[in-house]
N, C-alpha and C positions, 0 to 999 in steps of 0.2 A: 438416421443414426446408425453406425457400425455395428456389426453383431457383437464386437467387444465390448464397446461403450452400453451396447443394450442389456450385457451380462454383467458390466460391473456396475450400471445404474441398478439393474433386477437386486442384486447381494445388495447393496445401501440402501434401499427400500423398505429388503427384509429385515435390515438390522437396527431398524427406526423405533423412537419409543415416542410416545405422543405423549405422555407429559413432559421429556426433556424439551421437545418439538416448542411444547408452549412457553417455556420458560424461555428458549432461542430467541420465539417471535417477539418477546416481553424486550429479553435482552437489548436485540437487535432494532428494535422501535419500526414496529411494521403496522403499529397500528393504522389506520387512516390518519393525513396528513403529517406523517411522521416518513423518515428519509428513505426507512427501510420499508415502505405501505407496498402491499403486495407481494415481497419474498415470500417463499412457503418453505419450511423444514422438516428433514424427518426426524431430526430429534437427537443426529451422532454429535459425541464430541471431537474435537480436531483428532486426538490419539490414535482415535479409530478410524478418522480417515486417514493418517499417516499412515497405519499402519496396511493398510489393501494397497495405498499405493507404492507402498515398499517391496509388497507382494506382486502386484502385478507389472511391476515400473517395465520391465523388461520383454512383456508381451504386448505393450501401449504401446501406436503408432502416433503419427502426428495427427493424422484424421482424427482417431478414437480419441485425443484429450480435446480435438478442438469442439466436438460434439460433446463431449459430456461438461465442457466448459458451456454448452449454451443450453442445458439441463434447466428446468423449470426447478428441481430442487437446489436451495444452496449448498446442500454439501456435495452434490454430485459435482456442481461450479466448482466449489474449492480443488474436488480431486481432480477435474479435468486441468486446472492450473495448478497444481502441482506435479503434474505427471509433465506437463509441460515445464517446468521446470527441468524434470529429470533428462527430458530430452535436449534440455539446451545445455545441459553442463554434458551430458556425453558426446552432444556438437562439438563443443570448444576442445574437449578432451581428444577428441580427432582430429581436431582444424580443419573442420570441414565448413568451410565458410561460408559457402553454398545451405548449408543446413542454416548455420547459426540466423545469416540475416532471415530466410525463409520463417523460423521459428520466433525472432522478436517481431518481424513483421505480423505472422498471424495473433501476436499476442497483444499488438498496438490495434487492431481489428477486434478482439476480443473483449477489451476494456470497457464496454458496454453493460456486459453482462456482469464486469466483476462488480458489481453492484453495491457493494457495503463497504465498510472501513477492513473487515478483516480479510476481502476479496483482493485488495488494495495491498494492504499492511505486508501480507506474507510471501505476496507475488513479483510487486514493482521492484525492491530492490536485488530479488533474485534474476529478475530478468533483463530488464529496463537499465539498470541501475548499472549489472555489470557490465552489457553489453556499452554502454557509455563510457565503463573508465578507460576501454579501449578502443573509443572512437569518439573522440573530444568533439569533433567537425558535427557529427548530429546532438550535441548536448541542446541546440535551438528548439530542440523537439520540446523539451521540457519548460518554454517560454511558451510554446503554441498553446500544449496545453493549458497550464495556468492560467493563458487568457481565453481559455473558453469557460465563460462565465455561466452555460448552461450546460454544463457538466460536472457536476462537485468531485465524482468519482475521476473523468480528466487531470481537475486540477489536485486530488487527493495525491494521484499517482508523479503528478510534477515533484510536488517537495515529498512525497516517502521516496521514491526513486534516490531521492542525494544523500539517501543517507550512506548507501555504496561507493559515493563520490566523497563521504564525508571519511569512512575509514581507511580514505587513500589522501587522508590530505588534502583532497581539492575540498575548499569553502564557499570559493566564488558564487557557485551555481543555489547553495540552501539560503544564500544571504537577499542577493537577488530573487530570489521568487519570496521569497519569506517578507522583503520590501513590499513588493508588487499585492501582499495580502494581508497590508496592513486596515487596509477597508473592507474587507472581503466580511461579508455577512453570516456566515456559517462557522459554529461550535467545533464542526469536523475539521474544519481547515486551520482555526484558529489554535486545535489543539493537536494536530499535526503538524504546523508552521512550530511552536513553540518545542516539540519533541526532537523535530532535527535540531533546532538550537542548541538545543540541552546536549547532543549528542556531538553536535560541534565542540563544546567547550569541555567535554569529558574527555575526546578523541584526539585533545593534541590544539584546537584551536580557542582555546582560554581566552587569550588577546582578543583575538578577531569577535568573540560573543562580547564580550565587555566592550569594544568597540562598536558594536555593534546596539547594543543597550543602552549606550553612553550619546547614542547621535536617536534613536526609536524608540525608547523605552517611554514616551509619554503621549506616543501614538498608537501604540503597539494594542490590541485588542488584552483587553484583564487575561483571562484564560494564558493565549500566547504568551504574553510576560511569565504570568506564574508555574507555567509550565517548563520555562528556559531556564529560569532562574531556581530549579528545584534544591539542584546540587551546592547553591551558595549558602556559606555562613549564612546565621538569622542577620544578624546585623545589615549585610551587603543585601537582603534579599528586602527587606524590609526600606532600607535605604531607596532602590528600586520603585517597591510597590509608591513610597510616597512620592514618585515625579509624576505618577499617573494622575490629571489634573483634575478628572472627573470624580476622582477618587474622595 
């Protein structure tokens, strides 16, 4: 580890509280056989991590986030991808294109370690997401993942990733993967596949979720339905829940 990464691990250490810690672990389901088994926390709320890496954003290199991205604690993970974030938007902010792909590269290498839903949630569209609405030719990246079936964290980042594809009007890509997970056995993907929906049909693409509804809505996993369909009339949503056959 970097002697930076090793001074702003030391400060998140000290600024840990161990009963917030436990409630994190409760949150985040780390018990044994549970998604999250094994993560360890020191106890910060996100706030506090935004806030060091607001503080430090500007003495962070790419080394120092890639290393505190593969930190045994998850808040240290969080700042090490967020700090990687800051680095990619001052990438693009130069057009240094050379940096940019270097820094989604290391961040598609990194996805290992973003280990949870919230490692996922806050990173893939800032990274992943908008590096793709300008460069359609690798959106395939986001089918690899999806089909790798032994990675839920992979396939988490396929469909959050569209949601940056989704405030730019492209639909294509959250309809297609959100297809491809109408089998998909996991709570996390079921209620992130139905989130981009939801956020399709808020965003300008109404049509396309109703159509969308109107051809899967009696295949579609429970969770994913009622999660797309939040923002409908009762009436329409209701209407919905009753195509569900098992229902």
């Amino acid at each position: 580890m970097t002697e930076k990464a090793k001074e702003i691990e030391k400060t998140m250490i000290e600024m840990g509280d161990e009963n917030q810690a436990a409630h994190l672990m409760r949150f985040f389901k780390c018990a044994p056989g549970e998604y999250g088994y094994g993560d360890r926390f020191l106890g910060l709320k996100v706030p506090q991590t935004r806030s060091l890496v607001k503080e430090c954003k500007s003495l962070v290199s790419i080394d120092d986030a890639a290393d505190l991205a593969k930190s045994e604690w998850h808040e240290v993970r969080l700042a090490g991808f967020l700090f990687l974030i800051e680095l990619y938007k001052k990438a693009v902010k130069a057009k240094d294109n050379q940096a940019v792909e270097k820094i989604v590269n290391l961040y598609l290498d990194l996805i290992p370690y973003g280990n949870n839903w919230d490692l996922v949630d806050l990173v893939a569209p800032k990274i992943l997401g908008e590096y793709l609405v300008g460069h359609p030719q690798k959106r395939k990246i986001l089918d690899d993942f999806s089909a790798m079936s032994d990675s839920l964290w992979h396939q988490r980042v396929a469909i959050v990733a569209t949601w940056t594809l989704i405030c730019k009007g492209i639909y294509e890509d959250v309809m297609r993967i959100s297809k491809g997970y109408l089998n998909h056995s996991h709570d996390l993907i079921h209620k992130a596949s139905g989130w981009m929906l939801r956020e399709m049909g808020k965003r300008g693409g109404e049509k396309e979720l109703r159509d969308f509804l109107d051809t899967y809505a009696t295949a579609m996993p429970r969770t994913m339905l009622r999660y797309s369909i939040e923002r409908f009339p009762e009436q329409e949503r209701q209407y919905y829940l009753k195509l569900r056959k098992d229902d």
